[in-house]
C-alpha positions as CSV (number, residue, x, y, z in Angstrom):
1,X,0.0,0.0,0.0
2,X,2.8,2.5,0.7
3,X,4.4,2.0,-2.7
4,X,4.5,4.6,-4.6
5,X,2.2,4.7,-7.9
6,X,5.2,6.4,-10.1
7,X,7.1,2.9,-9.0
8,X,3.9,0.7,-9.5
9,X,2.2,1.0,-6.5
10,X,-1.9,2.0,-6.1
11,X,-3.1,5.3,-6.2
12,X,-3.3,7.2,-2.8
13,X,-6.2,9.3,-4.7
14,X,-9.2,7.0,-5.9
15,X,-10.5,8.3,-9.5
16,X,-9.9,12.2,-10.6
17,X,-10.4,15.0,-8.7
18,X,-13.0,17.7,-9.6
19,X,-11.3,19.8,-12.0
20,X,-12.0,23.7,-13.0
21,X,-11.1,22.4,-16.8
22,X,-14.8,20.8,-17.1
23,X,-18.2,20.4,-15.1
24,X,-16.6,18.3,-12.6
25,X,-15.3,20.9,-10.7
26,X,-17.6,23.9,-12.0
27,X,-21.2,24.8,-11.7
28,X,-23.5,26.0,-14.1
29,X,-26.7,25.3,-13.9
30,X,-30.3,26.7,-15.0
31,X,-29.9,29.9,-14.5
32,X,-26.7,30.2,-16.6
33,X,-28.5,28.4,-19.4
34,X,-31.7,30.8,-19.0
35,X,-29.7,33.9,-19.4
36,X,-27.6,32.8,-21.9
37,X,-31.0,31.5,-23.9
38,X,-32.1,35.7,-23.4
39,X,-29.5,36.8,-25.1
40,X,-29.4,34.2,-28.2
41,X,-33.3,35.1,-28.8
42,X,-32.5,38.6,-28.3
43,X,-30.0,38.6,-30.7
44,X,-28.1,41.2,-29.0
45,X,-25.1,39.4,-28.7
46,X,-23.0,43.2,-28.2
47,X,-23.2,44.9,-24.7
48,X,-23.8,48.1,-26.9
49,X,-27.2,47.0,-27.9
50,X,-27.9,44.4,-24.8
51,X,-28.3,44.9,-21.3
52,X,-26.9,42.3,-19.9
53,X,-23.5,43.8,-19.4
54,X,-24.9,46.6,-17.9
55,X,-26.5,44.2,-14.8
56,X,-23.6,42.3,-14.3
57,X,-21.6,45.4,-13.9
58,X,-24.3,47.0,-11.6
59,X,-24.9,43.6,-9.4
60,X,-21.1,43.5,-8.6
61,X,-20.6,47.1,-7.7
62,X,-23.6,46.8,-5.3
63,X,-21.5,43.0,-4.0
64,X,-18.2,45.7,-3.6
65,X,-20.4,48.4,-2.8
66,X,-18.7,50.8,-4.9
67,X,-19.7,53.7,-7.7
68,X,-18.5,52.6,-10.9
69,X,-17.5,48.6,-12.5
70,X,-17.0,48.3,-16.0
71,X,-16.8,45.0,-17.7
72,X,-14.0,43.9,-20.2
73,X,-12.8,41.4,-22.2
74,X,-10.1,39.4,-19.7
75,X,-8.1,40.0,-16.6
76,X,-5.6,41.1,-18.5
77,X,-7.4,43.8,-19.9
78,X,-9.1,44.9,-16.7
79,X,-5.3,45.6,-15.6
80,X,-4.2,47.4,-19.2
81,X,-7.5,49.2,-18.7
82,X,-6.6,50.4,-15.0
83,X,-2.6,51.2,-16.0
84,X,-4.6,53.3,-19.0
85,X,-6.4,55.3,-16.3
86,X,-3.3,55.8,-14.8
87,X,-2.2,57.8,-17.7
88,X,1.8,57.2,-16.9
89,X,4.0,59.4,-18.8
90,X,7.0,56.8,-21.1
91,X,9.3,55.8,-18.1
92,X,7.4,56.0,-15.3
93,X,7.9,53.0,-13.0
94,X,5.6,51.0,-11.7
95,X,6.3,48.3,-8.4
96,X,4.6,44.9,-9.1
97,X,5.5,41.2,-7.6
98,X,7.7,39.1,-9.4
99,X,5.4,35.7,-7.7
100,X,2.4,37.0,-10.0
101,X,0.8,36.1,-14.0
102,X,2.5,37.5,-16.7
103,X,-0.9,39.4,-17.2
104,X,0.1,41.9,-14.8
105,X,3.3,42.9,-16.2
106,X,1.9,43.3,-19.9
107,X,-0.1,46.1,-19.5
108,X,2.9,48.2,-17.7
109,X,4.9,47.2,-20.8
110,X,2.0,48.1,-23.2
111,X,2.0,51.9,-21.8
112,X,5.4,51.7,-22.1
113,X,6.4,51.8,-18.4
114,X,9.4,50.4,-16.6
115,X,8.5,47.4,-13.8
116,X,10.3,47.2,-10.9
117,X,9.4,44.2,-8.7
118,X,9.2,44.2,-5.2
119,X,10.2,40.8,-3.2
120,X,7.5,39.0,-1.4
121,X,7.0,37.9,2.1
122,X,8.2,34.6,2.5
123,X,5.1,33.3,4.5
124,X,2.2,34.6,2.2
125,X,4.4,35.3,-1.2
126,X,2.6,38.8,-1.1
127,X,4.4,42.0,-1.7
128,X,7.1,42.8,1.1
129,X,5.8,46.6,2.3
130,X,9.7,46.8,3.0
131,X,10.4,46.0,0.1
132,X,8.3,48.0,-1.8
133,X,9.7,50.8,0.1
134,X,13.6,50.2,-0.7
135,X,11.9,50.3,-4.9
136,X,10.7,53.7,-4.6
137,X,12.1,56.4,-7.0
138,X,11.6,59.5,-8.3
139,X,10.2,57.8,-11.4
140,X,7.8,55.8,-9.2
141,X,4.1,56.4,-10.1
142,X,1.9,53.1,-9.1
143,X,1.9,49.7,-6.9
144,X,-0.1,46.6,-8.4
145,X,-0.5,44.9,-5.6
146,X,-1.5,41.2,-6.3
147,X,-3.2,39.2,-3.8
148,X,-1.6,36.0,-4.8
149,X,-3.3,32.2,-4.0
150,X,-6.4,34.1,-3.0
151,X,-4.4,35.6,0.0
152,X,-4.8,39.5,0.9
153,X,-1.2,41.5,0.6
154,X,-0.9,43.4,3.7
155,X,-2.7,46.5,2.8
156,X,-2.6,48.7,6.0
157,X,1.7,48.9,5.4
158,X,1.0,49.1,1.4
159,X,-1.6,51.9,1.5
160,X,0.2,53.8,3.8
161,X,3.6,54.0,1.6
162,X,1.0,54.8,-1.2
163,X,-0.1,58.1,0.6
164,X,3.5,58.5,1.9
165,X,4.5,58.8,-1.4
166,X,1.7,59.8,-3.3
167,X,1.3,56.7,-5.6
168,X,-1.5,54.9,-7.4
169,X,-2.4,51.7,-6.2
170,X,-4.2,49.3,-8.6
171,X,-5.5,45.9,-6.6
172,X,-4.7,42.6,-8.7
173,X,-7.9,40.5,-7.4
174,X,-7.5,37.8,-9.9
175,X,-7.5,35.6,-8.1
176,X,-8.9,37.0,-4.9
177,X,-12.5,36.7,-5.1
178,X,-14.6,38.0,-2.1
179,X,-11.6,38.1,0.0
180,X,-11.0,40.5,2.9
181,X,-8.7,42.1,4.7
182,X,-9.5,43.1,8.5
183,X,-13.4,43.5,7.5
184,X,-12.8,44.8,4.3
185,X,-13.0,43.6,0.2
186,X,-9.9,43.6,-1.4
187,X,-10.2,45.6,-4.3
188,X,-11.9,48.6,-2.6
189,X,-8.7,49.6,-0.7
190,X,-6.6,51.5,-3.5
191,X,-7.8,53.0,-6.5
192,X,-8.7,50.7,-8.9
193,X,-9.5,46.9,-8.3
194,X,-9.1,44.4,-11.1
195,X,-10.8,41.2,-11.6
196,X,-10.5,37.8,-14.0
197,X,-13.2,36.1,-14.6
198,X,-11.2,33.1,-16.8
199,X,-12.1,29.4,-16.1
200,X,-10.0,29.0,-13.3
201,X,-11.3,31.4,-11.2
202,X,-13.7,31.8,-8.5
203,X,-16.3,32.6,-10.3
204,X,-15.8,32.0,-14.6
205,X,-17.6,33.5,-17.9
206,X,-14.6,31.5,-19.8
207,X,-12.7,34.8,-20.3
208,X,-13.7,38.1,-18.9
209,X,-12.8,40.6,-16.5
210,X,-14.2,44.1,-14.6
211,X,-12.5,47.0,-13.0
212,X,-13.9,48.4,-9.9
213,X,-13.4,51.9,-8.2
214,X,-15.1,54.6,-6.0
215,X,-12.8,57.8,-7.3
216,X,-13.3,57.9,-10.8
217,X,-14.1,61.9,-10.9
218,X,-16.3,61.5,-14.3
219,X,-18.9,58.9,-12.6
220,X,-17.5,55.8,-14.5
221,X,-17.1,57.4,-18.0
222,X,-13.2,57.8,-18.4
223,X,-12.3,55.0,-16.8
224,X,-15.4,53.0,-19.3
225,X,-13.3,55.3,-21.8
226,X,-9.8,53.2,-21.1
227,X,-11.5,49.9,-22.3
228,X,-13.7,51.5,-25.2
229,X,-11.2,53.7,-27.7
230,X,-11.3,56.7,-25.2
231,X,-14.5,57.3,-26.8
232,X,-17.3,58.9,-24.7
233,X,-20.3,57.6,-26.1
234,X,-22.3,58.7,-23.2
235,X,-21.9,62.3,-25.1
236,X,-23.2,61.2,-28.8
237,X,-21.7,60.9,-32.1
238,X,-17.7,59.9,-32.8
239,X,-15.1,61.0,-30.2
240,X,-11.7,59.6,-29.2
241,X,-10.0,61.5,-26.5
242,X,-7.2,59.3,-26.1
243,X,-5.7,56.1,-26.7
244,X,-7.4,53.5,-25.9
245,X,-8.3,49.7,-26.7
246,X,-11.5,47.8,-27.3
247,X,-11.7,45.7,-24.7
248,X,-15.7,45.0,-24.9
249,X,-17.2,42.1,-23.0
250,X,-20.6,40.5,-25.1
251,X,-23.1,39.8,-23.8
252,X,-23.0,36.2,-23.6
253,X,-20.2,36.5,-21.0
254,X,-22.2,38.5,-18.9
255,X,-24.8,36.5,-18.8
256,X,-23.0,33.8,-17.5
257,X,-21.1,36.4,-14.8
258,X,-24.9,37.4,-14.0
259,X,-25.9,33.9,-12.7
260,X,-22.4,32.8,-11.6
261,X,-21.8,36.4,-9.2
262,X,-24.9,35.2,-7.3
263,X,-23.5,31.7,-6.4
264,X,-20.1,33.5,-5.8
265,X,-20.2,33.6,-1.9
266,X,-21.4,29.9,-2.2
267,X,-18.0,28.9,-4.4
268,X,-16.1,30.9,-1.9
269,X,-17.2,29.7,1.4
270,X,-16.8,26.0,-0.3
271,X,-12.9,26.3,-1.4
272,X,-12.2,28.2,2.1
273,X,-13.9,25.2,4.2
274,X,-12.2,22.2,2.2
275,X,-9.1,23.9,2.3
276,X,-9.4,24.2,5.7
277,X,-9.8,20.8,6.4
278,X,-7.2,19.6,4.3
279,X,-4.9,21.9,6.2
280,X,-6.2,20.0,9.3
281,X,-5.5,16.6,7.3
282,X,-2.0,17.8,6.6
283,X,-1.4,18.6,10.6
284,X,2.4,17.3,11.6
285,X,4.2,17.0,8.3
286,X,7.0,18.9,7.4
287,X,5.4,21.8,5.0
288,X,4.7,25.1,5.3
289,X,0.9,26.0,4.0
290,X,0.6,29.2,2.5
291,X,-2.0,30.6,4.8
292,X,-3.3,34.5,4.7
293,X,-2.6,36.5,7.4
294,X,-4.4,37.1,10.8
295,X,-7.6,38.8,10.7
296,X,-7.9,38.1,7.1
297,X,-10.0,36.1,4.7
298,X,-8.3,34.3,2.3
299,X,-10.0,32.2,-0.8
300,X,-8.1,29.6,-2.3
301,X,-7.2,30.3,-5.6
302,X,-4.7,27.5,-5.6
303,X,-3.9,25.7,-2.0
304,X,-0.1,25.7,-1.6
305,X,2.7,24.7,0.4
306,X,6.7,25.1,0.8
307,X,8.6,22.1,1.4
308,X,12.1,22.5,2.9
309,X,13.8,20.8,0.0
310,X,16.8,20.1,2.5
311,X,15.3,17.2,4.4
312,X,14.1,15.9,0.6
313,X,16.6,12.9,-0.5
314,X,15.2,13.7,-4.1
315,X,15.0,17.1,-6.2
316,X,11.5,18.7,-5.5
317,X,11.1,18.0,-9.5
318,X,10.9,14.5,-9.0
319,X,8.7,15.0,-5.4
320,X,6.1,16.8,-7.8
321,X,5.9,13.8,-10.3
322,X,5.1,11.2,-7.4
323,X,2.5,13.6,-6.6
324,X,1.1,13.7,-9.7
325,X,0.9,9.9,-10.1
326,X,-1.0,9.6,-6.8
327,X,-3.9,11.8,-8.8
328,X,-2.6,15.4,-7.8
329,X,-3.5,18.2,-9.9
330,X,-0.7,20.4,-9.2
331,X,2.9,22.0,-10.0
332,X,6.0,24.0,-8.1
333,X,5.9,27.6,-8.0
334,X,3.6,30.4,-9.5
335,X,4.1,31.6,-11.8
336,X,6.8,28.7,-12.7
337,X,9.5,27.8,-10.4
338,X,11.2,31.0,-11.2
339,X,10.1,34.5,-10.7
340,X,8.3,36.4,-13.1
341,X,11.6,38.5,-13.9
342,X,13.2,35.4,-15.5
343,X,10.9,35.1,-18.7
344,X,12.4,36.2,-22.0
345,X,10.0,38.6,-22.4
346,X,11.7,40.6,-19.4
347,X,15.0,39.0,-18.6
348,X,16.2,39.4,-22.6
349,X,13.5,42.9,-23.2
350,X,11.5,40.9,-26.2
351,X,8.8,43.6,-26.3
352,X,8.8,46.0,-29.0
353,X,10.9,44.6,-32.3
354,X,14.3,44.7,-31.2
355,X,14.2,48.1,-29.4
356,X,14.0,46.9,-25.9
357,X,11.0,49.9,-24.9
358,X,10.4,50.4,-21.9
359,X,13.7,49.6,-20.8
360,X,15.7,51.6,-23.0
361,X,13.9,54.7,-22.6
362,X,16.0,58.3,-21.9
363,X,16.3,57.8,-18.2
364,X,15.3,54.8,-17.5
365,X,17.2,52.4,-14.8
366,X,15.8,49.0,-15.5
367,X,16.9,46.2,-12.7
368,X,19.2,43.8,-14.0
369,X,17.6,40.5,-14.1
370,X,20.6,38.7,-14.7
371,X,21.3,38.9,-10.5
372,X,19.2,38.0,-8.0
373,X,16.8,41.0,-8.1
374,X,14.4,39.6,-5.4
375,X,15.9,36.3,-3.4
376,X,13.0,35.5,-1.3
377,X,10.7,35.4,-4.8
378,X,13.0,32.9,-6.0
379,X,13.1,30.6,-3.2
380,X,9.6,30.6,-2.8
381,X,9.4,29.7,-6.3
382,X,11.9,26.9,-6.4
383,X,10.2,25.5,-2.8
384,X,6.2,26.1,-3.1
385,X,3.8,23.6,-4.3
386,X,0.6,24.9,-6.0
387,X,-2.8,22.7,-6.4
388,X,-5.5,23.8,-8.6
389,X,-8.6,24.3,-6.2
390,X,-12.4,24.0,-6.8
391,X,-15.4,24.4,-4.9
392,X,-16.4,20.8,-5.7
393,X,-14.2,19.0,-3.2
394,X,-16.0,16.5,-1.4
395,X,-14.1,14.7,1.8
396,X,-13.1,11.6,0.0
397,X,-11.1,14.1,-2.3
398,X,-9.3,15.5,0.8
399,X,-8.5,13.1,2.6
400,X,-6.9,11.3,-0.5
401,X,-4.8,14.5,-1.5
402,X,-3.7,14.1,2.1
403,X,-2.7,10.7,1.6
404,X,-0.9,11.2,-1.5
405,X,1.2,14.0,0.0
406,X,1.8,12.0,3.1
407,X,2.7,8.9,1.3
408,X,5.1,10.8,-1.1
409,X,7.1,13.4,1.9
410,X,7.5,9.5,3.9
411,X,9.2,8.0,0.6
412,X,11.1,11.0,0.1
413,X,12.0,12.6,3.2
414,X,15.3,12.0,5.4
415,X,12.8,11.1,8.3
């Protein structure tokens, strides 16, 4: 029974866990299908002749209780459409985490601003306030905080370098559903909250995205303008004020986001209680869960853990693949098991044709990437294990992913 499957030996997890890649580990349901049926018959498939956009954007500002949410294509976009808002000038820097999705960094690229990343916190793999600090330039215009696994940053120390220093702050919620921090929703503490919407999230239209805030001085319409051409259509006829992208969500997505934001708090409480329990299961072996901080609400966008990989007799690599053949649905280190920083696209400046923008700008004083920019990022990366989570977990599922994990540290470890 103890021998590993990747050597021949059973399963510790019986059949396949529920999965957010199919209906196994998301639900849709009646209502999904009713709305979506509105819209086909309607055949107003564009928000810009439907009205379902409209709701969904309405129903989550009253969830976040703030003024204005505009919906968009991606999560991706929702971030390009908040760094648009921003309106930085060609050079300005702005501080992101290295442990994060490469669709933070592109829109600080795409407006043709330098990133400088921040290390993380080696207990939650949030942004290091400290850090943050040390980062701070002249050039410095914005944070993007991330609030990675589902885990609020610590936004007390964040927001109050933001006012020290007079800086944007844009809230990466991604992956941060309905989380809070000391009584209150992430994305309502800085300017502009971002959300995904994509199939692995809390809450999924496929692909989609919205942008929340509570100080946009026009009621909603510029920062509506930073997804839609800079065109204020609220005012009639053809008008671009600025440059902008189309970054429209249909209709048929928010339909879906319609019936799925009212099941939200459902999806939520069910990854926070099944994670809890399997961090219970996992009581007295030797990891680290990555757990959110005290008098906070975290959400489970993935459930991870560090192993110290210096009481491992085998690489973590080959840890990970025993896991795997027990039935786990997992892989080391987010976004990889190297920081962000390390990818071509920054490391080597693939960005615009061979000119190397932003980095090369008049002025500008890029990090260099080939040293060790931000150590704790990359030891996090190189030591963290990261499981895809679902609402769907039942306690059969738990308390084999328990067993699997069990079974593999035994095999492995230098007990």
């Amino acid at each position: 029974m103890n021998e590993l499957a990747i050597h021949g030996g059973p399963r510790a997890i019986d059949g396949t866990l529920p999965s957010f890649r199919d209906a196994s580990g998301r639900t849709f349901g009646a209502e999904e299908e009713k709305l979506l049926l509105e819209v086909i018959r309607s055949g107003s498939l564009s928000f810009l002749v439907g009205p379902k956009t409209r709701q969904f954007e309405q129903r989550f500002a009253e969830i976040y209780g703030v003024s204005t949410a505009v919906a968009v294509a991606n999560g991706t976009a929702a971030l390009h459409t908040a760094v648009i808002y921003l309106n930085p000038e060609p050079g300005d820097e702005i501080i992101l985490s290295p442990v994060t999705d490469i669709g933070t960094v592109i829109p600080v690229l795409a407006q043709l601003a330098v990133p400088v990343f921040a290390d993380v916190d080696p207990l939650t793999q949030n942004l290091d306030p400290i850090s943050i600090e040390k980062n701070i330039t002249p050039r410095t215009r914005a944070i993007i905080v991330t609030h990675v696994f589902g885990n609020p940053a610590d936004m007390d120390a964040i927001m109050a370098i933001a006012r020290k220093h007079d800086l944007f702050v844009i809230e990466d919620c991604a992956q941060a559903h309905l989380a809070y921090y000391k009584g209150k929703l992430c994305g309502t503490f800085g300017d502009v909250g971002c959300f995904s919407f994509q199939q692995s999230k809390h809450m999924t239209t496929g692909d989609g995205g919205l942008v929340i805030s509570n100080r946009d001085e026009y009621n909603g319409r510029r920062l509506r303008a930073c997804s839609d051409k800079g065109w204020p259509r609220e005012r009639g006829g053809r008008d671009h004020l600025f440059l902008a992208p189309n970054y429209h969500m249909t209709e048929l997505q928010a339909a879906v986001g319609l019936a799925q934001v009212e099941k939200l708090h459902q999806f939520v409480e069910a990854r926070v209680a099944s994670a809890d329990r399997l961090t219970t299961l996992l009581d007295g072996l030797p990891i680290q869960p990555v757990l959110p901080l005290p008098d906070t609400r975290g959400v489970y966008f993935f459930y991870s853990f560090r192993v110290d990989t210096a009481q491992l007799t085998v690489p973590l690599r080959e840890v990970m693949k025993a896991l795997v053949a027990e039935g786990i649905d997992g892989f080391i280190g987010y976004p990889g098991e190297v920081p962000l920083y390390s990818y071509p696209v920054i490391r080597e400046r693939k960005t615009f044709g061979s000119s190397g923008l932003p980095f090369t700008l008049p002025g500008a004083s890029p990090q260099d990437f080939s040293s060790s920019v931000c150590p704790v990022a990359e030891t996090v990366c190189k030591e963290t294990v990261c499981m895809w989570w679902t609402d769907r977990f039942e306690e059969k599922h738990l308390q084999g992913i328990a067993q699997a994990i069990r079974k593999v540290l035994t095999a492995y470890g230098r007990g």
